[in-house]
MIVOZA-359831 format. One line per field, with one value per residue (C-alpha): residue in one letter; x, y, z. Coordinates in Angstrom, 3 decimals. Example, Ala and Ser with C-alpha at 12.3 -4.5 7.8 and 13.67 -1.06 7.14 Angstrom:
! MIVOZA-359831
rest	(A, S)
u	(12.300, 13.670)
v	(-4.500, -1.060)
w	(7.800, 7.140)
! end
This chain:
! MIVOZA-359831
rest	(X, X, X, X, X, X, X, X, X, X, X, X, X, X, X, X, X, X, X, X, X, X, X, X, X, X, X, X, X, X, X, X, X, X, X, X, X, X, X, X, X, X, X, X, X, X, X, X, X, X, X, X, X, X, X, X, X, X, X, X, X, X, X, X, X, X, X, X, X, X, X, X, X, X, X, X, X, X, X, X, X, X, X, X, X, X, X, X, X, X, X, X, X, X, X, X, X, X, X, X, X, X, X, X, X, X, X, X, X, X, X, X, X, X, X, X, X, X, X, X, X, X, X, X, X, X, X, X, X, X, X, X, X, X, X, X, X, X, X, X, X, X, X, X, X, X, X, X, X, X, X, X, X, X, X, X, X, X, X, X, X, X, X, X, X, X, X, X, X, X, X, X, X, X, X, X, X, X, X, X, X, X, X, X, X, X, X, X, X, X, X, X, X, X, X, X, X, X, X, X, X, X, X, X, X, X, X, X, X, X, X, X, X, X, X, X, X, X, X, X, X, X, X, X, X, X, X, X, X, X, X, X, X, X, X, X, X, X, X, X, X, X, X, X, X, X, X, X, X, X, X, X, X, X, X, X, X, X, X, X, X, X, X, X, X, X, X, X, X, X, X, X, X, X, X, X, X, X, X, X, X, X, X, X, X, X, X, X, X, X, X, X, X, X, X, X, X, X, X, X, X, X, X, X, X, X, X, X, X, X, X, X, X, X, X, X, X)
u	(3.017, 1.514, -1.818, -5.224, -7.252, -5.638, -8.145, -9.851, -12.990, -15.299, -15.201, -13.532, -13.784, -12.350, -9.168, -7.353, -3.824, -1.845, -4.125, -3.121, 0.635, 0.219, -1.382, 1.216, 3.942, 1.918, 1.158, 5.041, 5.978, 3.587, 5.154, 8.947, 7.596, 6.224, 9.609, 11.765, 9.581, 12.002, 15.046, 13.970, 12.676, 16.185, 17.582, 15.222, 17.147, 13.640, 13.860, 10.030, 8.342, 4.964, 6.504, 7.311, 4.133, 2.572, 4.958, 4.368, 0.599, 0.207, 2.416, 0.673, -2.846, -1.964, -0.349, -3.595, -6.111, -4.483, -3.997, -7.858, -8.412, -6.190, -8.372, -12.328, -12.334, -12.870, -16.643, -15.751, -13.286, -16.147, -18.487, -15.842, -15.877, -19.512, -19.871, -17.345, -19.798, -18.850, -17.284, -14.639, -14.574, -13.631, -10.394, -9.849, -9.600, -7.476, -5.011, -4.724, -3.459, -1.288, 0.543, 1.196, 2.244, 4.682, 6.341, 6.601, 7.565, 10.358, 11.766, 11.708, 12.229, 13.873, 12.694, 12.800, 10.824, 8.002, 7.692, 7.760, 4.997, 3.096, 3.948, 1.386, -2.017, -3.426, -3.434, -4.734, -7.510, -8.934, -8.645, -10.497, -13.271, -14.004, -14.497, -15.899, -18.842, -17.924, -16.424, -15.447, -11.651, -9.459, -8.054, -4.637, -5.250, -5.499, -2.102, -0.861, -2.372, -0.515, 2.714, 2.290, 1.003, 4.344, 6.760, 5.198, 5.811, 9.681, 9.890, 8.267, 10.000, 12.665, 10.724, 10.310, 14.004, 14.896, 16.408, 13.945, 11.703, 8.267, 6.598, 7.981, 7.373, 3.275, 2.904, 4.588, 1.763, -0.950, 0.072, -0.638, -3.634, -5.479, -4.280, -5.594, -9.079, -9.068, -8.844, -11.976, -14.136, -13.290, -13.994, -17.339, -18.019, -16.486, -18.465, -17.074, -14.110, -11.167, -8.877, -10.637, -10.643, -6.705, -6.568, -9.110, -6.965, -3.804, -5.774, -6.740, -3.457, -2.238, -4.582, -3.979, 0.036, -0.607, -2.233, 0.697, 4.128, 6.056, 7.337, 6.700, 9.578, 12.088, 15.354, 14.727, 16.878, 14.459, 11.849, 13.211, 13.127, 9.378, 8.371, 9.472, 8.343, 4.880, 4.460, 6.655, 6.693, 2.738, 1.328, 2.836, 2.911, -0.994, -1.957, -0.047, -2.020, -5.419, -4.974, -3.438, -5.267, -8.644, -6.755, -5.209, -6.042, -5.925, -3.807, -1.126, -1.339, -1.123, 2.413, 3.820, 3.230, 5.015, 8.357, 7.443, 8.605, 11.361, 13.021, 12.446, 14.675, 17.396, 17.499, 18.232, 20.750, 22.504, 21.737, 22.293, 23.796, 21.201, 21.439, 18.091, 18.898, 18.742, 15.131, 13.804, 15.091, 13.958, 10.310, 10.017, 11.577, 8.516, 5.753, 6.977, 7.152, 3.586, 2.285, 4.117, 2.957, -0.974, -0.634, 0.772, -2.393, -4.884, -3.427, -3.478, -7.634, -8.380, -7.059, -9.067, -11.872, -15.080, -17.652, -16.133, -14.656, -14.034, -10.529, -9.155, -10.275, -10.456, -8.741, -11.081, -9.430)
v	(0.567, -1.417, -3.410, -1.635, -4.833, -6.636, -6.849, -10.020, -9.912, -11.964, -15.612, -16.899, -19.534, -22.717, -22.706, -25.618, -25.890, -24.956, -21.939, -20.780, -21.519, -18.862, -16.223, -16.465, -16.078, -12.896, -11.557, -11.703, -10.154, -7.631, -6.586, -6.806, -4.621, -1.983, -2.387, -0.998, 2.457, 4.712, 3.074, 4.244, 7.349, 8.125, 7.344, 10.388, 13.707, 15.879, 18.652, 19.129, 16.981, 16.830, 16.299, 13.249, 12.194, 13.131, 10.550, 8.159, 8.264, 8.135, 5.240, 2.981, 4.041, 3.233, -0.205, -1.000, -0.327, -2.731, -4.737, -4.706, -4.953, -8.032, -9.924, -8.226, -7.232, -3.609, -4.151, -5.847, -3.103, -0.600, -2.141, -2.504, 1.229, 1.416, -0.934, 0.760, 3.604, 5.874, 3.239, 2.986, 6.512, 7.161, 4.308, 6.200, 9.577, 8.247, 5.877, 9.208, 11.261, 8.174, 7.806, 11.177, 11.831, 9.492, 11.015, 14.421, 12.715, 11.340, 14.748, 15.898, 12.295, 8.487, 5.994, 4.123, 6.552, 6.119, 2.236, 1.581, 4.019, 2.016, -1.076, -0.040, 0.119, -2.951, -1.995, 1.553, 0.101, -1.576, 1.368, 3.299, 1.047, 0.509, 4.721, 4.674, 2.074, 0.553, -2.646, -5.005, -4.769, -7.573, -6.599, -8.074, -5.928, -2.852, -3.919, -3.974, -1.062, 1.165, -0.529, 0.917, 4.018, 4.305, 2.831, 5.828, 8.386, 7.126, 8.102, 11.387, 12.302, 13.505, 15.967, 17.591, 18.274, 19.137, 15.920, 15.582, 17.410, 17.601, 18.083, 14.925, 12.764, 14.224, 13.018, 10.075, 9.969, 10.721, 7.746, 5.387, 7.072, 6.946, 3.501, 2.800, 4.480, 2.811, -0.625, 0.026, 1.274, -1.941, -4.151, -2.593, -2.863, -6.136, -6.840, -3.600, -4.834, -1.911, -2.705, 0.089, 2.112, 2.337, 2.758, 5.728, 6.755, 7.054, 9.229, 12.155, 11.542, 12.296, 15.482, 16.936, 17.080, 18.447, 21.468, 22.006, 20.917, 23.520, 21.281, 18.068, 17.419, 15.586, 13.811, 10.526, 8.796, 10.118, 8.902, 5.336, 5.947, 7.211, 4.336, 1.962, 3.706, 3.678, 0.366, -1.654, -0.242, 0.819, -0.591, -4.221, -4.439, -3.331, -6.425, -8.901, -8.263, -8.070, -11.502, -13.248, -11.440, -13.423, -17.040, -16.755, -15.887, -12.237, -12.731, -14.644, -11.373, -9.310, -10.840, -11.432, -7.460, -6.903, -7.455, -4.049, -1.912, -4.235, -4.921, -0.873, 0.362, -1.889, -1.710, 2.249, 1.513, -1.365, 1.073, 4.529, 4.393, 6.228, 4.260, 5.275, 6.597, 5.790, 6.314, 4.812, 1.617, 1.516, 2.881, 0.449, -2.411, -1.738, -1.175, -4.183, -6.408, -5.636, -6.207, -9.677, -10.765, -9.827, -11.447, -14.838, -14.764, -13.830, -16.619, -18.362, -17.925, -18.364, -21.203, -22.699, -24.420, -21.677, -24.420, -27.321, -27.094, -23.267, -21.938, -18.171, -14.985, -12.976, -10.018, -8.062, -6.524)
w	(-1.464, 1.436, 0.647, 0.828, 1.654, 4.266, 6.584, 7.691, 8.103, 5.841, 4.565, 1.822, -1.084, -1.244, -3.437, -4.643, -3.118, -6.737, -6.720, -3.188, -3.855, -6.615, -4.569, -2.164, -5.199, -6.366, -3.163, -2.232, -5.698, -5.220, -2.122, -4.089, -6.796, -4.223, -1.981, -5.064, -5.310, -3.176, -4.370, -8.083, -6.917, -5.838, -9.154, -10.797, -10.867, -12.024, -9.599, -9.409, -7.443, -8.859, -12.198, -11.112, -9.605, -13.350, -15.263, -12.536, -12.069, -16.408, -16.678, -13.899, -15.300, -19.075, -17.100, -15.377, -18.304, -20.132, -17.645, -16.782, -20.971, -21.028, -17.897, -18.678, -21.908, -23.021, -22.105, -18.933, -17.613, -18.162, -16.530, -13.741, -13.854, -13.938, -10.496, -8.572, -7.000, -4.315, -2.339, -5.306, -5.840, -2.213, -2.437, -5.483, -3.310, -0.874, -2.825, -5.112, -2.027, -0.797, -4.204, -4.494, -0.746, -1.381, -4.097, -2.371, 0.552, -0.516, -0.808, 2.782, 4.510, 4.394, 1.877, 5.822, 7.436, 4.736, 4.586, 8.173, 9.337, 6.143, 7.983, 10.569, 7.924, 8.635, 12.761, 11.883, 9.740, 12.659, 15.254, 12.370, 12.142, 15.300, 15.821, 12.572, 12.918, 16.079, 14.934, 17.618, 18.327, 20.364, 23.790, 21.614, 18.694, 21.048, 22.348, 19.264, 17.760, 20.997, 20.041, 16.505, 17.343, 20.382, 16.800, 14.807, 17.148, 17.839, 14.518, 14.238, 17.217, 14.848, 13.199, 16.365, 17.437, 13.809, 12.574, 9.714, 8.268, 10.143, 6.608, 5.200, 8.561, 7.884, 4.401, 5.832, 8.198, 5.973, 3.661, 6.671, 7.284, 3.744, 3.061, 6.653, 5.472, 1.904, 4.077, 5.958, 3.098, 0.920, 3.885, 4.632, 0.828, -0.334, -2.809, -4.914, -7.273, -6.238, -9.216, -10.840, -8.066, -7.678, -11.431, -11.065, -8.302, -10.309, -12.880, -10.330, -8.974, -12.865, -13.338, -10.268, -10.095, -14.261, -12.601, -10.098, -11.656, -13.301, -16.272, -18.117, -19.842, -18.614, -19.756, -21.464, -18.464, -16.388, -17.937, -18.247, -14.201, -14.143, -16.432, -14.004, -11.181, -12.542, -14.304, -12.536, -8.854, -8.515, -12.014, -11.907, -7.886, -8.069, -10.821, -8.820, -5.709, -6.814, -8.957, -5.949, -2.917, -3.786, -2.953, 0.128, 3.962, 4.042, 7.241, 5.216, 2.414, 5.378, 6.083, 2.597, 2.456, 5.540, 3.184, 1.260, 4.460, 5.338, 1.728, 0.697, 3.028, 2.324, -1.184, -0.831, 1.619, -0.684, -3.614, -2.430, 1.035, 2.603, 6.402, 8.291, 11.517, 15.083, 15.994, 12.697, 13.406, 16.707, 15.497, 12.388, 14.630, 17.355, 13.988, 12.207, 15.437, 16.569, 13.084, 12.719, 15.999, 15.463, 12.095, 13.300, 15.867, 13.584, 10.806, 14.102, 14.470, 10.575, 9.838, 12.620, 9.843, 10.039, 8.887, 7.121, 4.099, 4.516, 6.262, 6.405, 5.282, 1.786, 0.632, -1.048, -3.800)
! end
């Protein structure tokens, strides 16, 4: 599940060095927990797809309402709720379509094909805002933006000759695009707290696949599966980012996140043998390449002191 708020654009506080050392640990779990989705996913034998995005979606929200209880306090989470306003509703909207794209993805397409377009969000946020409300974009981030953009379509190009599924390849797509979305609106409105908003999102996720799957039972191995897929691959992966986004350069949580695309797809090939092909590689190598290289410029630029005592960039989570 790639990060929603990776994109640096506003000052942050000064955190003690322990403190940062932390974020980066959670940021980097955060990314492991995310990286194991597919390889779970493939371990589920339910044969409708929107039963498991049910399971999945209840598990993480009952995970992140007591997470939320645990930090703020029953009053504390609703008034979380309460502050969230449309800005929060929208992440909700589109982290509930990512989620449960993914799930229905992974039925048509590689666990590979999915992570690496994701790879791209942070690069897509910023071509969004600037045609959105004309943000100011780097000749360097344009560069890199066309070298995602030429990685993505490397690997949609197999959709078109009939190597993959074109259906899977567009939810693929979509993902990208709603995380890239959900990264604009919580930049432009950093002030909102999105916690709620992803927990919110994993509710409508919940109540729309209960109006389309076809079944609810499932075997209790299965569910074993679907409890770690939503409590430990969204749920847990979700709490460790927004506690360790807030104290570290949102360039550096930019990169720790970068091992969610590159760990995912080796874990199902270690686990399950499923090698991504040709063009994949090629298309995640170009994605994950450009992304690296904007990052190391852009940590590059923030740690360059903005007024003194203040380095980097927040994560608005």
């Amino acid at each position: 599940m790639t990060n929603i708020s990776s994109s640096p654009l506003a000052v942050s506080p000064v955190v003690s060095p322990r403190d940062e050392r932390v974020g980066f640990l959670l940021i980097f779990l955060s990314a492991l927990m995310w990286s194991f989705g597919g390889a779970i996913a493939r371990f589920i034998d339910a044969g409708d797809s929107w039963t498991v995005v049910f399971w999945r979606s209840v598990w993480a929200a009952a995970f992140l309402i007591c997470f939320m209880v645990w930090r703020d306090g029953w009053h504390g989470t609703v008034r979380l709720f309460r502050g969230m306003g449309l800005p929060g509703l929208a992440v909700a909207f589109c982290f509930a379509t990512a989620s449960t794209s993914f799930v229905v993805a992974l039925a048509y397409t590689t666990v590979a094909n999915i992570l690496l377009m994701q790879a791209g969000v942070p690069l897509l946020a910023a071509l969004f805002a600037w045609v959105l409300f004309r943000e100011r974009v780097a000749l360097a981030t344009w560069v890199a933006i066309a070298a995602v953009i030429a990685g993505v379509a490397i690997m949609v190009s197999e959709s078109l000759d009939g190597a993959v599924s074109p259906i899977g390849d567009g939810l693929a797509l979509l993902i990208a695009v709603m995380f890239s979305i959900a990264t604009v609106i919580t930049r432009r409105f950093a002030h909102v707290r999105m916690t709620p908003a992803t927990c919110l999102g994993t509710m409508i996720a919940a109540a729309f696949a209960a109006s389309q799957a076809s079944q609810f039972g499932v075997s209790s191995s299965d569910m074993g599966f679907l409890f770690a897929f939503g409590v430990v691959n969204l749920g847990l992966g979700l709490a460790f980012f927004a506690t360790g986004a807030r104290l570290v350069p949102a360039a550096v949580a930019a990169l720790l996140g970068t091992f969610e695309p590159i760990l995912g797809p080796i874990w199902v090939w270690l686990i399950h043998s499923e090698v991504p092909s040709g063009r994949t590689i090629l298309g995640g190598t170009v994605v994950v390449t450009a992304l690296l290289v904007h990052i190391g410029l852009e940590f590059k630029r923030q740690t360059r002191p903005v007024r003194p005592g203040v380095t980097g960039m927040p994560s608005p989570n």
